[in-house]
N, C-alpha and C positions, 0 to 999 in steps of 0.2 A: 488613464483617461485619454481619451482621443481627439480629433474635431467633436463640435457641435455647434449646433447653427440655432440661433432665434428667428421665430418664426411669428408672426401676427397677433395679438392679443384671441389667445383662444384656441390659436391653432395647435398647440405641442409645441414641443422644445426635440429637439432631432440632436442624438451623441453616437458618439462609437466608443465601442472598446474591445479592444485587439482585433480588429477590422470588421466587427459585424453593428449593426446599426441597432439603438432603441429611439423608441421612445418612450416622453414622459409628457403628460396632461394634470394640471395644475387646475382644482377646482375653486368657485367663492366659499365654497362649504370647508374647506381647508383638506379634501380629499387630494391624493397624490397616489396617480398610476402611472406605471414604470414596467413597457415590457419591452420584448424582442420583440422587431421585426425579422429576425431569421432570413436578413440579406448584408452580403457587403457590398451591395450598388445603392449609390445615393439614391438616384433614382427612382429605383424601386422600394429604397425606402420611405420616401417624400410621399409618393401614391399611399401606402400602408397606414402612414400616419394622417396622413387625408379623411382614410377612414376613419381611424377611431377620433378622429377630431368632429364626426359627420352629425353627432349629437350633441354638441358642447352648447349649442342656445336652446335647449332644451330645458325646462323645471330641472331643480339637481334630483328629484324621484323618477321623473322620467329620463334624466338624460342617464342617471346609474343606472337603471332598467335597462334601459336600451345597448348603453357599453354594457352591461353582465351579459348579456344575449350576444351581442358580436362577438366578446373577447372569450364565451363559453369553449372550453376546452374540445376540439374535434381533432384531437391527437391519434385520439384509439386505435384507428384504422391504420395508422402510420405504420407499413412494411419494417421489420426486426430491421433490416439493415438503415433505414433511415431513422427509426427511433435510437440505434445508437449512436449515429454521427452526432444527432441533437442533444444525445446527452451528454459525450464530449466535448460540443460548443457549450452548452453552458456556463453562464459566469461562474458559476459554482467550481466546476472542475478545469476551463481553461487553464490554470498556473498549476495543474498536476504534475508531480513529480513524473518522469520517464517511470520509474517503479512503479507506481501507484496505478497508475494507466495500463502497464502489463499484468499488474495485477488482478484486475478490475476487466482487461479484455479475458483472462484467462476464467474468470467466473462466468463471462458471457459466454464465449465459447461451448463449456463447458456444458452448458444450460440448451445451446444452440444444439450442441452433438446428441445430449438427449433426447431432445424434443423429435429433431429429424434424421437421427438415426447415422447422422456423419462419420465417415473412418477417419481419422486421420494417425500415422504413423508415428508409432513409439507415445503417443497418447496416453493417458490413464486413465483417461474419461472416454470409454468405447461401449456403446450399447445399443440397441433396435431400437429403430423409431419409434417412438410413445406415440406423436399427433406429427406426421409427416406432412400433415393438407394445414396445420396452422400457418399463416404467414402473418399475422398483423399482432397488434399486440391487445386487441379487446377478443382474439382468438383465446388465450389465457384468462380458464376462469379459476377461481380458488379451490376446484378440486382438482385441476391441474398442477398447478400453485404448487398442490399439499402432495399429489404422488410424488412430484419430482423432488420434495423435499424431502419425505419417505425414503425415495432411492437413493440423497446425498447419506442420508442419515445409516443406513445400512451399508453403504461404500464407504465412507468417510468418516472422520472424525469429527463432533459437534462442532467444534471450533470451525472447520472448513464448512459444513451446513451453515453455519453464522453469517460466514464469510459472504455464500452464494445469496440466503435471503437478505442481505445488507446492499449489496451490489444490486440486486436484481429491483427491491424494494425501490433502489433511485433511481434505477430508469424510468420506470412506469411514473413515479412522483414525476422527475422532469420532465416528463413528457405529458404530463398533466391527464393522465387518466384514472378518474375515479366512476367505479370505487377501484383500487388499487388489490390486485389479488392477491399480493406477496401483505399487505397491512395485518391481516391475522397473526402471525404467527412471529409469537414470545422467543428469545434470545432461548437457545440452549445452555444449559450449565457444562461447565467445563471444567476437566477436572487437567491443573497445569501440572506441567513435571518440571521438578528442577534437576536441570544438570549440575552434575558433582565437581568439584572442581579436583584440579590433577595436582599429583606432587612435580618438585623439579623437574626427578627422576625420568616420569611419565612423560614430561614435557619434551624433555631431551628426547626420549626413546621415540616418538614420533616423528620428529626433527629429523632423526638421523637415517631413520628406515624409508622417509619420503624421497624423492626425487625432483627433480627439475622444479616446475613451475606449481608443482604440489607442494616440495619442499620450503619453495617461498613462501607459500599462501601460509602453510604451520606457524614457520616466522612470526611473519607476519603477524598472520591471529594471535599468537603465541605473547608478540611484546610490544600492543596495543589495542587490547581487547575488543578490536572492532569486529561488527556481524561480518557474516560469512558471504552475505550480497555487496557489503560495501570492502570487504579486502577481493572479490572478484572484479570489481569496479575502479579499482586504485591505479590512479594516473599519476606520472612522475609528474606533473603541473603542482600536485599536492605536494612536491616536496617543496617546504620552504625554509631556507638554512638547516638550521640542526631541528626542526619539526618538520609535524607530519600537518596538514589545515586538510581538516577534512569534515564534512559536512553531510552528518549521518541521514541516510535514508530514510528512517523511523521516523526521526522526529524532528529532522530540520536543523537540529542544531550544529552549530561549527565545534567541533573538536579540535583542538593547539594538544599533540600529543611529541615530548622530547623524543630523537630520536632513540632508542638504546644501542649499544655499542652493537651486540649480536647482529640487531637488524641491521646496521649500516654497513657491517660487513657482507651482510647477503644482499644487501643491493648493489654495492658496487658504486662505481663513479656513474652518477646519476645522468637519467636521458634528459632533453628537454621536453617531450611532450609523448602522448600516446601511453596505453595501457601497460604495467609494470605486468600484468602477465596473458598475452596476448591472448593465447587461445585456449585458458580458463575464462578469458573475459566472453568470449564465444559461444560459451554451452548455454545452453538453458538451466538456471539454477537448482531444479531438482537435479539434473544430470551429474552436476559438480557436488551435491548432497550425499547423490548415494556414492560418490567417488570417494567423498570423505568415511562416509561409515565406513568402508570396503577395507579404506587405511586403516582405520580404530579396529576392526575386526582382526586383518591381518597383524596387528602390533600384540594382538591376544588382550584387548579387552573384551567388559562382559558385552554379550548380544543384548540387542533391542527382544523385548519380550511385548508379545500382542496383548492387549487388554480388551475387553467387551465394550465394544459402539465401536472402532477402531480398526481400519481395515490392513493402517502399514502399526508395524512394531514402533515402541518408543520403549528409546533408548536411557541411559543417565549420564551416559558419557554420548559426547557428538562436540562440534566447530563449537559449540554455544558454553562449551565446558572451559574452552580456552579464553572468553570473556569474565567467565566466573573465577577461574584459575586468578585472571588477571588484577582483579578487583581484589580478591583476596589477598593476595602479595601487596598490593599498596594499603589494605587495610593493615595488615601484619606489620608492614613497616610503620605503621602510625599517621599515615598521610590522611590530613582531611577528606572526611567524605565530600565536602564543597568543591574541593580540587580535584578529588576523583570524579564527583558528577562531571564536573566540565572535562575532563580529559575522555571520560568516554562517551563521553552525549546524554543523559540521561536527564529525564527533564527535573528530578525532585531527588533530593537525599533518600528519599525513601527508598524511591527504585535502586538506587546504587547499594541501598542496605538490607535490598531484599537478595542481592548476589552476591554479600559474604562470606563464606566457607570457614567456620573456624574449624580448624584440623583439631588432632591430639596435642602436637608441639603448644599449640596456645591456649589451650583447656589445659593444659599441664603449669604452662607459664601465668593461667591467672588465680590458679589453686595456689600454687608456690607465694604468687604475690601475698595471699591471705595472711600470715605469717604464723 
């Protein structure tokens, strides 16, 4: 919370948060209105709230009449490029993650290249202008809406169609235009894959046929089950004493992960600061993706095989096997799922017990148990 100012019996109440100004209007009727004014100048925010103060001695029928008419949403019109700045200032998404935020540009994007037919290189998303004359965002009606989701849904996998009407779905919300085109259309079912988890063997053999800053990333993933975004993102700042304090991208949570002896030989006498692998941190995460399958490919595991709705192959082994590999090894050894949740981020025992792998070794050892 930022400044905020008192202002005259009636007038509004004037605050900031992370440099942009609201207001709030305080009725006898016990009503309470709270919006942006959409400036960081005092100034101009004082004038703003002037207005919606401009009916407060007003009946409370007429004077809510009156503020519903001023405060009536006239977003619509608002040019794609400025309805997305707005909806990145919103309180909502101001404390977005750096991931969440590329994540969420790359469904706009994505949305933008189709509509106006944009090239941009090494892209996945390249196609002919659908509506090249649309500029505003009441230009998008629900049969617009429903092509463009047509053509995720024939390029793309449901999951990634979800992805774009979820994203897209909140900008129009935040930017307050209704009716909202993207409101129609129901969540896709998704059908998930679990990746398999690896033996030692496999793990090693990865390990060994990798290279440089590939080679550490294996490690890495290898022996401390972290995603494939957060070991590209892994800064020696995270090293602390014989742990790793890392603070998974998903879901926010802090991971305290010991170091293992392997890894600390692959790191070496630690830096003080900056990326543990510079120029994988560099790429754009698909790029480092398909670098990994390339490696899984090359070591003679099996191929990603294509499925129907599905435009790239999915695999059973990939980066996400070395997470499950990893879980499974600490279940094996008998380690609480409580301890594993926390060491690898997971928000619930459940999650951590939906990535256990029990091999043959341990179906053999709980037959044996039977006696």
């Amino acid at each position: 919370m930022g400044k905020s100012g008192k202002r005259a019996n009636g007038s509004g109440t004037l605050y900031r948060r992370n440099g942009w100004y609201y207001g709030m209007m305080k009725f006898a009727n016990g009503e309470v209105l709270r919006r942006s004014l959409d400036t960081r100048v005092r100034e101009d925010a004082l004038k703003r709230l002037d207005i919606l103060a401009a009916g407060y001695d007003l009946g409370d029928e007429e004077r809510l009449a009156a503020l519903a008419v001023r405060l009536k949403p006239k977003n619509g019109r608002r040019p794609f490029g400025e309805a997305w700045i707005a909806y990145l200032r919103a309180p909502e998404n101001v404390a977005q993650s750096d991931l969440a935020r590329a994540n969420n540009k790359t469904m706009w994007d994505g949305f933008m290249r189709w509509l106006h037919g944009q090239h941009i290189p090494r892209s996945r998303l390249n196609c002919e202008g659908a509506y090249p004359s649309a500029k505003c965002l009441d230009d998008i009606t629900e049969a617009i809406a429903g092509e463009f989701v047509e053509w995720v849904k024939t390029n793309r996998s449901p999951e990634t169609a979800n992805k774009y009407v979820r994203v897209l779905k909140r900008v129009w919300n935040l930017n307050r235009v209704d009716p909202n085109p993207w409101g129609a259309f129901r969540k896709l079912k998704v059908e998930s894959v679990q990746r398999r988890a690896l033996s030692r063997d496999e793990v090693d053999f990865l390990i060994a046929k990798a290279e440089g800053e590939m080679r550490t990333l294996f490690v890495l993933g290898a022996y401390t089950g972290m995603r494939l975004g957060d070991c590209q993102r892994f800064r020696w700042e995270m090293v602390c004493g014989g742990r790793l304090m890392v603070r998974t991208s998903k879901t926010k949570r802090l991971a305290g992960i010991p170091i293992h002896p392997m890894l600390a030989r692959e790191l070496g006498k630690p830096k003080k600061s900056g990326y543990l692998m510079p120029e994988l941190a560099s790429w754009p995460e698909w790029k480092l993706s398909d670098a990994v399958q390339r490696h899984f490919a090359a070591c003679g595991f099996e191929q990603p095989q294509k499925r129907d709705g599905y435009k790239r192959a999915m695999g059973v082994v990939g980066f996400h096997s070395l997470r499950s590999t990893f879980i499974t090894r600490l279940g094996a050894a008998g380690v609480p799922l409580a301890v594993v949740r926390e060491m690898v981020g997971h928000v619930s025992e459940e999650m951590s017990q939906r990535y256990f792998r029990a091999d043959d070794a341990m179906a053999k050892k709980a037959i044996a148990a039977l006696g």
